[in-house]
Wavefront OBJ file of the C-alpha trace (Angstrom):
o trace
v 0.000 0.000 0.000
v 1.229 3.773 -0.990
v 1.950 5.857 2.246
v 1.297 9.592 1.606
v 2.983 12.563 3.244
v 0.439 15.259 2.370
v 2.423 18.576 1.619
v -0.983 20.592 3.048
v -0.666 19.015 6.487
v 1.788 20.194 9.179
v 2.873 16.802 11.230
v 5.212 18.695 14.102
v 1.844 20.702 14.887
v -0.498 18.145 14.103
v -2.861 20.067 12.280
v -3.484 21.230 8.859
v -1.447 23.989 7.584
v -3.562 24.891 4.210
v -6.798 24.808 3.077
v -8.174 26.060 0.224
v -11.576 28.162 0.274
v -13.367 27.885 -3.379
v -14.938 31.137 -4.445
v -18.057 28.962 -3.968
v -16.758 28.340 -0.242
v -15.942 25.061 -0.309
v -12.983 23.637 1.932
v -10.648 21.559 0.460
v -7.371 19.966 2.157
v -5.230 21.794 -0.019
v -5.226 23.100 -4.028
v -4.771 19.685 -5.712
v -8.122 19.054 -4.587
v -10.101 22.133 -4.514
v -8.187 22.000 -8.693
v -9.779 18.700 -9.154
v -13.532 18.467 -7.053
v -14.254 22.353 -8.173
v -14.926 20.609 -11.561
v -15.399 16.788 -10.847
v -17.659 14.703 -8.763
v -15.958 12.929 -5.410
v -14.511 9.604 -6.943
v -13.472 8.348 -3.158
v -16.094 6.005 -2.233
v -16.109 7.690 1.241
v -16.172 11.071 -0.017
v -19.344 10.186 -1.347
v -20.623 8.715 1.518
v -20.590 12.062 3.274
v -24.130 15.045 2.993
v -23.298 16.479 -0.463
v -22.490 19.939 1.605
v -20.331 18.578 3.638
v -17.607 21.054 2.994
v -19.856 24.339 2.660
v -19.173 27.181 4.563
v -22.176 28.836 4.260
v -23.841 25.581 5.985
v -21.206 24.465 8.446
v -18.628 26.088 10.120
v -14.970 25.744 9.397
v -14.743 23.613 13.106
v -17.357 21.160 11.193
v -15.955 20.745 7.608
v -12.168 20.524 9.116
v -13.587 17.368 11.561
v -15.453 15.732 8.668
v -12.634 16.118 6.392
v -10.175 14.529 9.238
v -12.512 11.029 9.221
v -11.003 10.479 6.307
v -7.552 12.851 5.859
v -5.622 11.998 8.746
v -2.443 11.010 9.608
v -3.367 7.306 10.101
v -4.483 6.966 6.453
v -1.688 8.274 5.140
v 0.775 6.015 6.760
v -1.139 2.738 6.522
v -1.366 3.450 2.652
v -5.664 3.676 3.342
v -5.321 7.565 2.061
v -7.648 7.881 -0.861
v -6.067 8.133 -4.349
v -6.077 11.630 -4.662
v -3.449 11.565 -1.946
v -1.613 9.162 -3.280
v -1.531 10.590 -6.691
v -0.692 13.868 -5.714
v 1.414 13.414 -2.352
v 2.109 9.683 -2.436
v 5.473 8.758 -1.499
v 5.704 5.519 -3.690
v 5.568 7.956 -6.528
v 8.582 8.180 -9.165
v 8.445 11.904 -8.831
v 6.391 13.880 -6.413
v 3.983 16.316 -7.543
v 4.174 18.287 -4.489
v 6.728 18.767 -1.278
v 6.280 17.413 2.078
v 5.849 20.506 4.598
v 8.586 20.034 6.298
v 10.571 18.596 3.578
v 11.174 15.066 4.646
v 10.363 11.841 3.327
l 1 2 3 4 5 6 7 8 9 10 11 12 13 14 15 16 17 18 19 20 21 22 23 24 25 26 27 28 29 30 31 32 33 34 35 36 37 38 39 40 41 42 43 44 45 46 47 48 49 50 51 52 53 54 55 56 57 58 59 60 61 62 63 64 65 66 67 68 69 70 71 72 73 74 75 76 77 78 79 80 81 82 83 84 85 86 87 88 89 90 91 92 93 94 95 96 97 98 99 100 101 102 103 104 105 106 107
C-alpha cells in the first residue's frame, strides 16, 4: 500500500497547515483538490458517503468541515497506505516523482 505525506498538512503541529476556500466556499485539504472536485464529482467512495455539503461554509462552520474532512484525511491513512487516491496521486510517497513537497521537507 502507498503511504502519503500530504504537503498541506503540518505533522510537528499536528494540524493542517492549508486549506483552500473555493470562491463557492468550499474547503478543500489543499489546491490539488479544490483544482480537481471544483470541476469533478468525489470519486473516493467515502467522499461520497458524506451530505453532499459537507464542505460548505455557508452551511457548516470551518470547526465542522475541518472534523469531517479529518474522518477520512488523517495522519493514520496516510501512513497505513488507506489515504484515498487523490493523496496518493498527488502526495504519495511511492511515486517516481512527487507532484508536491512534504511541509517540512522530509520523506
Amino acid at each position: 500500500m502507498q503511504k502519503v505525506r500530504c504537503a498541506a498538512y503540518d505533522y510537528n503541529l499536528k494540524k493542517w497547515d492549508e486549506l483552500d476556500v473555493s470562491a463557492h466556499l468550499k474547503v478543500y485539504p489543499c489546491c490539488a483538490y479544490q483544482g480537481y472536485y471544483e470541476l469533478n464529482e468525489w470519486d473516493d467512495k467515502r467522499f461520497k458517503k458524506l451530505p453532499v455539503h459537507w464542505n460548505d461554509l455557508t452551511q457548516h462552520s470551518m470547526e465542522e468541515i475541518k472534523a469531517t474532512m479529518e474522518t477520512i484525511l488523517n495522519v493514520k491513512n496516510f501512513e497505513s497506505g488507506k489515504a484515498p487516491n487523490r493523496c496518493k496521486l498527488i502526495c504519495g510517497i511511492g511515486n517516481d516523482e512527487r507532484h508536491t513537497p512534504g511541509r517540512d521537507h522530509k520523506l
